[in-house]
py3Dmol code that shows the C-alpha trace and the ligand (Angstrom):
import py3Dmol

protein = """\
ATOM      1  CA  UNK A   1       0.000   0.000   0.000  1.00  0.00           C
ATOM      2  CA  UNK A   2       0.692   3.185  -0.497  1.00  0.00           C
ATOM      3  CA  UNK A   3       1.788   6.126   1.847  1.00  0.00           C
ATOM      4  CA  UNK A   4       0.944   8.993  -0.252  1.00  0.00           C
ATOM      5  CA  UNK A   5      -2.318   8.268   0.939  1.00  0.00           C
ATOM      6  CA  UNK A   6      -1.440   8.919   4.906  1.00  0.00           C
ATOM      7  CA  UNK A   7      -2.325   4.510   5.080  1.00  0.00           C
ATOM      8  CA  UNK A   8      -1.983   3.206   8.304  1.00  0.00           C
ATOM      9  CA  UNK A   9      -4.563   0.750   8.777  1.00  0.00           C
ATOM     10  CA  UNK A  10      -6.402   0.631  12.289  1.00  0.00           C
ATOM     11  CA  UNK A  11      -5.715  -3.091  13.485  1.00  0.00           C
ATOM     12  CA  UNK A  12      -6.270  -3.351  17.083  1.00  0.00           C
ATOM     13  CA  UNK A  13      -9.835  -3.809  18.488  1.00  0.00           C
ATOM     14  CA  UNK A  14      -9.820  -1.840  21.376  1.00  0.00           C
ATOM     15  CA  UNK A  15      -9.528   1.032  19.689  1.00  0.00           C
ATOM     16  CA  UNK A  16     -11.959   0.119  17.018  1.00  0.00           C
ATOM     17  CA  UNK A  17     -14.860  -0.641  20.103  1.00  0.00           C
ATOM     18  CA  UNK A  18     -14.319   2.578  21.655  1.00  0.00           C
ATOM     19  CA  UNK A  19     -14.364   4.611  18.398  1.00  0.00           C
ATOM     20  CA  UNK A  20     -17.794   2.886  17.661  1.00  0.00           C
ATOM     21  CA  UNK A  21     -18.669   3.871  21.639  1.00  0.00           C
ATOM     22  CA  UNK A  22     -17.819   7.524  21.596  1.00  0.00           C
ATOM     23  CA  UNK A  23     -20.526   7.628  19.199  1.00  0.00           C
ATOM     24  CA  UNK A  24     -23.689   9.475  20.149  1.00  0.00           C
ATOM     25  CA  UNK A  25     -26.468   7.935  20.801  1.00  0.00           C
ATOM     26  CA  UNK A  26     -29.037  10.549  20.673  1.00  0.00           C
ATOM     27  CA  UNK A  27     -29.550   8.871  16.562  1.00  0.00           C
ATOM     28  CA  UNK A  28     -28.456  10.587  13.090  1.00  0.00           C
ATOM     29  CA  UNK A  29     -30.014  10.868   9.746  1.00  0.00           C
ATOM     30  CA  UNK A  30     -26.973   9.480   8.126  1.00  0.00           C
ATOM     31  CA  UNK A  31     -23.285   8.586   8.480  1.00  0.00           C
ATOM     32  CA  UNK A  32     -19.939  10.029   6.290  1.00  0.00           C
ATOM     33  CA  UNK A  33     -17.126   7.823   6.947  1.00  0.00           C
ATOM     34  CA  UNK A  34     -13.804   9.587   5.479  1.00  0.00           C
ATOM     35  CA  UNK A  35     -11.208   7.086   4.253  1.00  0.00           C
ATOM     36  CA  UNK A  36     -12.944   3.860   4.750  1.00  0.00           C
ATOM     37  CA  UNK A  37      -9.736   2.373   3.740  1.00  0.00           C
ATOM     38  CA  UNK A  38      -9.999  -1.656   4.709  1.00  0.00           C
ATOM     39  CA  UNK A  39     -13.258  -1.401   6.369  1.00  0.00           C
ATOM     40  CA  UNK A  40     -11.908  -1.418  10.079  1.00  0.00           C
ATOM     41  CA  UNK A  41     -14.344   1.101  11.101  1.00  0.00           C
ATOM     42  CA  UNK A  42     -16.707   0.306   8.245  1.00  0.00           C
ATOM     43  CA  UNK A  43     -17.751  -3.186   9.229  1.00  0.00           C
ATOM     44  CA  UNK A  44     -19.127  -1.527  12.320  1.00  0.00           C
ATOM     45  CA  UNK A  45     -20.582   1.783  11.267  1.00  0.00           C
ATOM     46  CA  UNK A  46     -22.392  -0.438   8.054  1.00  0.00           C
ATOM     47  CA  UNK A  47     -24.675  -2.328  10.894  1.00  0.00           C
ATOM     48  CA  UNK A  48     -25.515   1.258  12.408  1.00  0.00           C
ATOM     49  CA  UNK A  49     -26.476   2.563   8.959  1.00  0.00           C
ATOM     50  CA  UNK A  50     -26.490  -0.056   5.999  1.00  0.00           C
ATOM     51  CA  UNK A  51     -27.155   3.506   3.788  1.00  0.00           C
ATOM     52  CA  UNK A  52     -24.262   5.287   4.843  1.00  0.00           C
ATOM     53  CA  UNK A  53     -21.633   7.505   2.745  1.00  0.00           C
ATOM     54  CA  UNK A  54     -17.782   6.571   2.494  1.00  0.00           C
ATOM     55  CA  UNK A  55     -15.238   8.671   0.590  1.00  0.00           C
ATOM     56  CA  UNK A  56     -12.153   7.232  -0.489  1.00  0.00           C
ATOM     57  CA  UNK A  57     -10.040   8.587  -2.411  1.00  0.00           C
ATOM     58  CA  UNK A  58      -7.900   5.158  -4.070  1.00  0.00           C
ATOM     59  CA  UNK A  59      -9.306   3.393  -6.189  1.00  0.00           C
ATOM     60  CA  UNK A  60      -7.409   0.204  -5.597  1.00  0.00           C
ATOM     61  CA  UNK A  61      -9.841  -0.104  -2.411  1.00  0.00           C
ATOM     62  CA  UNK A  62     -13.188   1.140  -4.052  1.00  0.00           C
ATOM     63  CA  UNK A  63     -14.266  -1.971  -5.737  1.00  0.00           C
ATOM     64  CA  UNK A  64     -13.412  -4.304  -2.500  1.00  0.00           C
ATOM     65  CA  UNK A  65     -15.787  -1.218  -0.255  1.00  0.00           C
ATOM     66  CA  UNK A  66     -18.480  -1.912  -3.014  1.00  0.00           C
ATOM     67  CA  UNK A  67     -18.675  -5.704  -2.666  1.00  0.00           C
ATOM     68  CA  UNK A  68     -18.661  -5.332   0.857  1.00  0.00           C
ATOM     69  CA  UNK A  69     -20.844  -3.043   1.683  1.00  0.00           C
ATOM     70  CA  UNK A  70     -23.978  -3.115  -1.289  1.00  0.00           C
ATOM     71  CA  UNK A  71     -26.373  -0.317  -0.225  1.00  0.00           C
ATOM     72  CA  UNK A  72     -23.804   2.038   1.548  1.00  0.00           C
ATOM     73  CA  UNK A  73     -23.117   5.033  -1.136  1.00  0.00           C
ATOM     74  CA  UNK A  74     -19.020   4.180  -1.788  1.00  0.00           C
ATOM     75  CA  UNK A  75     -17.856   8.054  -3.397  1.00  0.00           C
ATOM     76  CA  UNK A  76     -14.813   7.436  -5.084  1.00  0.00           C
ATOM     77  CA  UNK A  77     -13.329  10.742  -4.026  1.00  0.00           C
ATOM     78  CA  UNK A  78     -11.133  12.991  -2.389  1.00  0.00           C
ATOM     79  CA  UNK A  79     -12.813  14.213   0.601  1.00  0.00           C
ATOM     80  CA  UNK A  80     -11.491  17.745   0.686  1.00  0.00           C
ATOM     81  CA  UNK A  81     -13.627  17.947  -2.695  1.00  0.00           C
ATOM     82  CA  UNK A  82     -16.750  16.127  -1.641  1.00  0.00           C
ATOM     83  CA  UNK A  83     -20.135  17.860  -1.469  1.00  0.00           C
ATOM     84  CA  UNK A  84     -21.332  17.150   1.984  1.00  0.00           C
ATOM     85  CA  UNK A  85     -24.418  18.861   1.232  1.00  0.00           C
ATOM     86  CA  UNK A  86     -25.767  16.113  -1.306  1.00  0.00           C
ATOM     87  CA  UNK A  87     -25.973  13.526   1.678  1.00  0.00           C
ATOM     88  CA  UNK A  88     -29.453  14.048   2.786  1.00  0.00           C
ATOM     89  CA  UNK A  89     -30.600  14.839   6.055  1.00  0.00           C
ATOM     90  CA  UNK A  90     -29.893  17.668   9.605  1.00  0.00           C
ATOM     91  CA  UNK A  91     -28.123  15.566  11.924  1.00  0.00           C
ATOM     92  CA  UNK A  92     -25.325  13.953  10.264  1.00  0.00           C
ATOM     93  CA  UNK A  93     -22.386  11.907  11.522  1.00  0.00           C
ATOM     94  CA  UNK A  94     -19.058  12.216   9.783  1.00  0.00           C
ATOM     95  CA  UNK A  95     -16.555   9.867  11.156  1.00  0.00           C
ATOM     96  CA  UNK A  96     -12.633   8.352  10.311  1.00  0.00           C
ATOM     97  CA  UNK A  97      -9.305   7.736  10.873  1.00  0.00           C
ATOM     98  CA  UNK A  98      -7.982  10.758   8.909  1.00  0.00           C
ATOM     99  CA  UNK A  99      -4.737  10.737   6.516  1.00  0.00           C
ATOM    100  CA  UNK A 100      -3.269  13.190   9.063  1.00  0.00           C
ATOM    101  CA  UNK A 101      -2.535  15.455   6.176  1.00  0.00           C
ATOM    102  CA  UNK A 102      -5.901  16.118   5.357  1.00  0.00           C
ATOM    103  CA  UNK A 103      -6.904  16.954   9.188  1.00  0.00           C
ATOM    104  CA  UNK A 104      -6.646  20.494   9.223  1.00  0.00           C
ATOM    105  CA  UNK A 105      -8.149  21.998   6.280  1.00  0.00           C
ATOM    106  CA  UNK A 106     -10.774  18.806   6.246  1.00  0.00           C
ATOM    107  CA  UNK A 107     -12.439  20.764   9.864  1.00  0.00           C
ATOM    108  CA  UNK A 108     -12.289  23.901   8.235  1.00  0.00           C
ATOM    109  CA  UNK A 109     -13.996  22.899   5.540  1.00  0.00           C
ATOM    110  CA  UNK A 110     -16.497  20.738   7.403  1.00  0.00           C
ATOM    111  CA  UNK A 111     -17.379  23.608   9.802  1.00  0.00           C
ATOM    112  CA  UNK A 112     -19.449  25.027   6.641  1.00  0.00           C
ATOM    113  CA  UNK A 113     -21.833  22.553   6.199  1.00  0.00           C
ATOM    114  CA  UNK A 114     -23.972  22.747   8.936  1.00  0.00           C
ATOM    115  CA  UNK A 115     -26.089  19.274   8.500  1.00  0.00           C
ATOM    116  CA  UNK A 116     -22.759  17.525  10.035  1.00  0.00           C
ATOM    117  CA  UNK A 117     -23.951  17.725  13.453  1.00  0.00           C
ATOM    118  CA  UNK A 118     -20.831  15.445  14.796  1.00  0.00           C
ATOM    119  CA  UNK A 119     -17.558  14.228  14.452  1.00  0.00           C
ATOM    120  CA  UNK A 120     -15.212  11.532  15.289  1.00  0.00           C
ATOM    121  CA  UNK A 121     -11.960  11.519  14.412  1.00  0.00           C
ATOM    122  CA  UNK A 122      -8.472   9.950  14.666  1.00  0.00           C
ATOM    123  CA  UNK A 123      -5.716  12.601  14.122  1.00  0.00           C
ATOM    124  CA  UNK A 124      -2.363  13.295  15.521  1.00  0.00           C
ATOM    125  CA  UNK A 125      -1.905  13.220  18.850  1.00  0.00           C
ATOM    126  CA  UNK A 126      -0.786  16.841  18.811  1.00  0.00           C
ATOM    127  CA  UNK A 127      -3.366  17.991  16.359  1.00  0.00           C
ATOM    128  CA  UNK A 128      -6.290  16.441  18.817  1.00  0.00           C
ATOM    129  CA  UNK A 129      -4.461  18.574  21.759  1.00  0.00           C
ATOM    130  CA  UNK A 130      -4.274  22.082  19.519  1.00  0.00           C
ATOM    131  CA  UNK A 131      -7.812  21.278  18.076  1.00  0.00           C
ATOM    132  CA  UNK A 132      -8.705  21.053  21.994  1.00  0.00           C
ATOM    133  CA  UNK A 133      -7.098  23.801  23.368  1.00  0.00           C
ATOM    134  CA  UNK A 134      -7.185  27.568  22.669  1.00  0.00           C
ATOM    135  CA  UNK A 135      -3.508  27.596  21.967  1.00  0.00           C
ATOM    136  CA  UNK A 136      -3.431  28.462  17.738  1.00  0.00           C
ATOM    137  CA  UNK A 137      -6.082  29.475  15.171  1.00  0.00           C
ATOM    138  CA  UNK A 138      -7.487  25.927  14.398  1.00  0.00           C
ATOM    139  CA  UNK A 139      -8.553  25.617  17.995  1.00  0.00           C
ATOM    140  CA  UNK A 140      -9.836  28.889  18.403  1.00  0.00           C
ATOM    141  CA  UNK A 141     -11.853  28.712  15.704  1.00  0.00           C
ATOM    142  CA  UNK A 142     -13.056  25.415  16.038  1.00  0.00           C
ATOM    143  CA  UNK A 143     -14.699  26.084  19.262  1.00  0.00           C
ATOM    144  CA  UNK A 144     -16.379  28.890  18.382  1.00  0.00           C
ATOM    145  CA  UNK A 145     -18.261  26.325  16.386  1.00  0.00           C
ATOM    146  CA  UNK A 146     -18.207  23.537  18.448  1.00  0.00           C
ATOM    147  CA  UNK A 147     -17.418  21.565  22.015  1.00  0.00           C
ATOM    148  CA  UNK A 148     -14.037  19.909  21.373  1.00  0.00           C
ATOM    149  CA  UNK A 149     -13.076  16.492  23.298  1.00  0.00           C
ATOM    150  CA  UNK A 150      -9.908  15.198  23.414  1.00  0.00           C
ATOM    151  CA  UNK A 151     -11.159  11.268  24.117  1.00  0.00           C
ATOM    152  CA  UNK A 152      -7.582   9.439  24.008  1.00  0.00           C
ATOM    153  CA  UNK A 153      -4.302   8.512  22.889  1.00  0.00           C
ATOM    154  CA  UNK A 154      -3.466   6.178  21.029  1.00  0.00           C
ATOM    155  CA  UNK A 155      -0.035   4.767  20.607  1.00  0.00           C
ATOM    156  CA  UNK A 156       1.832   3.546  16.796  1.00  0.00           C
ATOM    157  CA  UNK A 157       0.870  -0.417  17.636  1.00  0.00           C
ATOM    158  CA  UNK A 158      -2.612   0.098  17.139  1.00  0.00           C
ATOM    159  CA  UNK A 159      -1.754   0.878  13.131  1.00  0.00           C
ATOM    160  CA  UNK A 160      -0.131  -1.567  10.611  1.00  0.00           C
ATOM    161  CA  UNK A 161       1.886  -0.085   9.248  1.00  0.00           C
ATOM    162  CA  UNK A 162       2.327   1.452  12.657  1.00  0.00           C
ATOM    163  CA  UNK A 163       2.717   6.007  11.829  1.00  0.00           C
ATOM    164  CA  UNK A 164       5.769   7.422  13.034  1.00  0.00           C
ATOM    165  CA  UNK A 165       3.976   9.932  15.422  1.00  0.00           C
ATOM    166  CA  UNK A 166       1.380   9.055  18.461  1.00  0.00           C
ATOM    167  CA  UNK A 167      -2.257   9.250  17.508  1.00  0.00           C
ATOM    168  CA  UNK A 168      -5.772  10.769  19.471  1.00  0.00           C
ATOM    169  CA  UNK A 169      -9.399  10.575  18.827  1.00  0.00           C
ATOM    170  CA  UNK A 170     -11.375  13.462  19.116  1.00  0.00           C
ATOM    171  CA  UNK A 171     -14.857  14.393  19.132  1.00  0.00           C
ATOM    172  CA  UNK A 172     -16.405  17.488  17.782  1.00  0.00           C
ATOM    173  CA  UNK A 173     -20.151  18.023  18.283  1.00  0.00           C
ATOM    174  CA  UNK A 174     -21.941  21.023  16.964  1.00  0.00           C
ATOM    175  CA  UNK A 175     -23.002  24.133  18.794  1.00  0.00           C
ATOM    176  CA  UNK A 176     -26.958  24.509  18.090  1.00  0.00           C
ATOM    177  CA  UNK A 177     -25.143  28.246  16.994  1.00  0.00           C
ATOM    178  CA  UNK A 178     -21.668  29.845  16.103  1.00  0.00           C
ATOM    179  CA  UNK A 179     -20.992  31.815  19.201  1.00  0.00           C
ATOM    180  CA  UNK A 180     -20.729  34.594  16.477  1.00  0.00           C
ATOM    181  CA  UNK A 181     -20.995  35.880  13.489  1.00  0.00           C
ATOM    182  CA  UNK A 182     -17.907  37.904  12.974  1.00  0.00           C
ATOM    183  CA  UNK A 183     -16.216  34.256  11.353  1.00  0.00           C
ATOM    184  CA  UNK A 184     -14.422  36.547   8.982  1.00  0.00           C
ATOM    185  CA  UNK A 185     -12.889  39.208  11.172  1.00  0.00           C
ATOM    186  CA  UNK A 186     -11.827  36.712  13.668  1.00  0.00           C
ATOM    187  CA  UNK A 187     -10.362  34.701  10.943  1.00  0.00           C
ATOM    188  CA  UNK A 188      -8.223  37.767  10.223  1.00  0.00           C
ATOM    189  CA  UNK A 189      -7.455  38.821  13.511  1.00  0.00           C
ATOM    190  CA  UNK A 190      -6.584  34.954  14.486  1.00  0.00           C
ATOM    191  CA  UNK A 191      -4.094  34.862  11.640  1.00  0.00           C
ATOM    192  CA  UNK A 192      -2.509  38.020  12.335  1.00  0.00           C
ATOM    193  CA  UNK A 193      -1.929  37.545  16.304  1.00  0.00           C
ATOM    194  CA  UNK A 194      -0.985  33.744  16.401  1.00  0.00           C
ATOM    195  CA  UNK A 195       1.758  34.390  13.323  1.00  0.00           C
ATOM    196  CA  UNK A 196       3.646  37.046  16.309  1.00  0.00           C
ATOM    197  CA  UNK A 197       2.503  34.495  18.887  1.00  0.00           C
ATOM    198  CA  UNK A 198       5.322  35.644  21.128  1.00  0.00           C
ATOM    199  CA  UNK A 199       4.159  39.137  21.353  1.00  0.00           C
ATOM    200  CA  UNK A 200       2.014  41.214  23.872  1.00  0.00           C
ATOM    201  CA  UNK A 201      -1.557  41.845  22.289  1.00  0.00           C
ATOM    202  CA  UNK A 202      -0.305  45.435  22.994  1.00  0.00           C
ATOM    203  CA  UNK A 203       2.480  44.836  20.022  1.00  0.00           C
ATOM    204  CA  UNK A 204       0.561  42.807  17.222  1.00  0.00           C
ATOM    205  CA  UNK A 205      -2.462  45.154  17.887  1.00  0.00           C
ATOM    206  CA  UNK A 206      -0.696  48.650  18.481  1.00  0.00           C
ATOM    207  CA  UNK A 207      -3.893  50.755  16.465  1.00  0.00           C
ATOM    208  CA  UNK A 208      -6.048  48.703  18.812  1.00  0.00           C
ATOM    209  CA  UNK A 209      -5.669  49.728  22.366  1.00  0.00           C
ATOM    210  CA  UNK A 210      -8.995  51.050  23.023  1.00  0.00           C
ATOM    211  CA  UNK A 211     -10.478  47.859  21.329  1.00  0.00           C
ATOM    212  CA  UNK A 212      -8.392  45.371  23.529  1.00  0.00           C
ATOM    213  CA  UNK A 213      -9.928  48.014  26.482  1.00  0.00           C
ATOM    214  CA  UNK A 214     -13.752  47.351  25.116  1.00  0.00           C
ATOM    215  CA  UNK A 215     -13.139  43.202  24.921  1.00  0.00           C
ATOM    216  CA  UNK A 216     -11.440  43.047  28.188  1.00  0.00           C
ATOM    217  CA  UNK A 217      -8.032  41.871  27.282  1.00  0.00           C
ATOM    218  CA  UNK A 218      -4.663  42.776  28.994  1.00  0.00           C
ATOM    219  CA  UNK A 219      -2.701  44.444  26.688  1.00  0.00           C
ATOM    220  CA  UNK A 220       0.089  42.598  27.830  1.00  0.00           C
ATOM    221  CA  UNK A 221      -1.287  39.538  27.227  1.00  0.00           C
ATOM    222  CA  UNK A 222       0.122  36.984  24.559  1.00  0.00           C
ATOM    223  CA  UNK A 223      -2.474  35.254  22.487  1.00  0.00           C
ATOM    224  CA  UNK A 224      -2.299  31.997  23.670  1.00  0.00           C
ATOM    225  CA  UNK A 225      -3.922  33.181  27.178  1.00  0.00           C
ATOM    226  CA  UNK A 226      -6.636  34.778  25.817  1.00  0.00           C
ATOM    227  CA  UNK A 227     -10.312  33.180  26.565  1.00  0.00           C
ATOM    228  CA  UNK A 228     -12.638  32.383  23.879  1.00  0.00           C
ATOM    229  CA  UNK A 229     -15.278  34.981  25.013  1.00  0.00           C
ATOM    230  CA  UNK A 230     -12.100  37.681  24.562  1.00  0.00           C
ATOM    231  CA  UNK A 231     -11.285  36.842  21.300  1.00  0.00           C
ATOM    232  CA  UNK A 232     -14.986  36.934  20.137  1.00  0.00           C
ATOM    233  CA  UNK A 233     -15.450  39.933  22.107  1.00  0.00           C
ATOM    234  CA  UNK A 234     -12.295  41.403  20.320  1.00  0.00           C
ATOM    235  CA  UNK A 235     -13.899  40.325  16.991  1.00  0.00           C
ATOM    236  CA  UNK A 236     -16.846  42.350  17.515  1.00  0.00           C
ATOM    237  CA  UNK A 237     -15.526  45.250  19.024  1.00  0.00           C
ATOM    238  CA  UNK A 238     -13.859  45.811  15.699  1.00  0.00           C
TER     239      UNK A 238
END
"""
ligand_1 = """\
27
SAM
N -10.286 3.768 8.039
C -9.175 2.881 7.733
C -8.617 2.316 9.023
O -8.945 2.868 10.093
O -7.859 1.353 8.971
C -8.072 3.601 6.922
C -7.439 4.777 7.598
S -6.015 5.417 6.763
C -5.233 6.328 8.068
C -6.622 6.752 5.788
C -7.553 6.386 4.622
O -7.963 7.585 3.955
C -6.921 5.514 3.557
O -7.830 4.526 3.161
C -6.630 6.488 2.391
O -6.636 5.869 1.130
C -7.774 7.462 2.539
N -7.504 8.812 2.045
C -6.316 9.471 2.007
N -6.461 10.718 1.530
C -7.792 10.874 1.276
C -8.598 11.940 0.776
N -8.048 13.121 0.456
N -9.923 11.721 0.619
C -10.486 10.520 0.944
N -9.789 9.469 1.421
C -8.457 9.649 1.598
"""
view = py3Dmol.view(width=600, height=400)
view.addModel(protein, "pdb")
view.setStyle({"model": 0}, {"cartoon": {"style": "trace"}})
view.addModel(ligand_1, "xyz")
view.setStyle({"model": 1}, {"stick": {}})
view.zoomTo()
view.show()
């Protein structure tokens, strides 16, 4: 197989059981499994939702997927491309063991389609614990859409062949709303403070004082210590 495709296969059971536990239970319309690969999750998610939606992007493993699993929808695709709006229904599960390379932009894409209610992913160990925390853009912004949980580690055996780096699953479930609208401007002003990450909020923002006075925030403060309600508040105040 492969690496160009991020492949390492999930092989050890555990992990597979408590991926298929940390699923809700509250019921979804439908389920998106990225990178089906093998079927180790598949197998599992197919007896939840015989109908469900797998994108994989080589075809060496689409015509195995199809023969095992008849009525699920197999897209022969590359997920950063897929339309997640053609898979009917509001409450929609999107699930996988992610080619790590795809993580980041794959949540900021998925964040704009509002029918994926929740996710469940396996990601790098240190992407699951930046996604979680407040410490960059990606987590910033991610929980101003949703709750983040970091739900575990898990180590290189688990993987044939086993990924150089440690691995996490994490669990991303919809806020019924953003916690603003400003996306755009806190995009921006996300971008600009965490690429002088070192700085005091007083330096990166120097035109800004009396907005860092309106949101709150100690202009001495470096970005990674600000709270979620000051950067929104910050975003607004602009
Ligand atoms: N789910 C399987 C498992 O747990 O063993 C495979 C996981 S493997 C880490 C990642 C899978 O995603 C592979 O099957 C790979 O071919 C597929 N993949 C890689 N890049 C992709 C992309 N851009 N879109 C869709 N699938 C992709």
């Amino acid at each position: 197989m492969g690496r160009k495709f991020g492949q390492h296969f999930l092989v050890d059971l555990t992990h597979i059981q408590r991926i298929i536990g940390a699923i809700p239970k509250d019921g979804f319309d439908s389920i998106i499994e990225i990178g089906p690969g093998k079927g180790a999750l598949t197998d599992a998610l197919y007896l939840l939702c015989p109908k469900m939606h797998a994108v994989e992007i080589d075809d060496r493993l689409i015509v195995r997927l199809k023969q095992r699993y008849p009525e699920a929808h197999i897209h022969h695709q590359d997920a950063l491309i897929f339309d997640y709006s053609s898979v009917p229904g509001d409450k929609v599960l999107c699930i996988g063991n992610l080619p790590y390379e795809i993580s980041s932009p794959l949540l900021f894409l998925l964040k704009d389609f509002p029918s994926i209610s929740h996710m469940i992913f396996m990601v790098q160990h240190e992407f699951a614990e930046r996604a979680a925390s407040l410490s960059g853009r990606l987590g910033v912004m991610l929980h101003v859409f949703y709750q983040v949980d970091y739900l575990w580690k898990v180590l290189p055996e688990a993987f044939i062949p086993p990924p150089g780096v440690n691995s996490a699953v994490m669990r991303l479930t919809r806020r019924p709303k953003a916690l603003t609208e400003k996306i755009s401007e806190l995009d921006e002003i996300l971008r600009f403070a965490f690429s002088r990450r070192r700085k005091m909020m007083r330096q990166i923002f120097r035109e800004q004082a009396s907005v860092l006075a309106t949101a709150s925030i100690d202009p001495t403060a470096r970005p990674e210590s600000l709270s979620l309600a000051q950067w929104i508040s910050f975003a607004e105040s602009v």
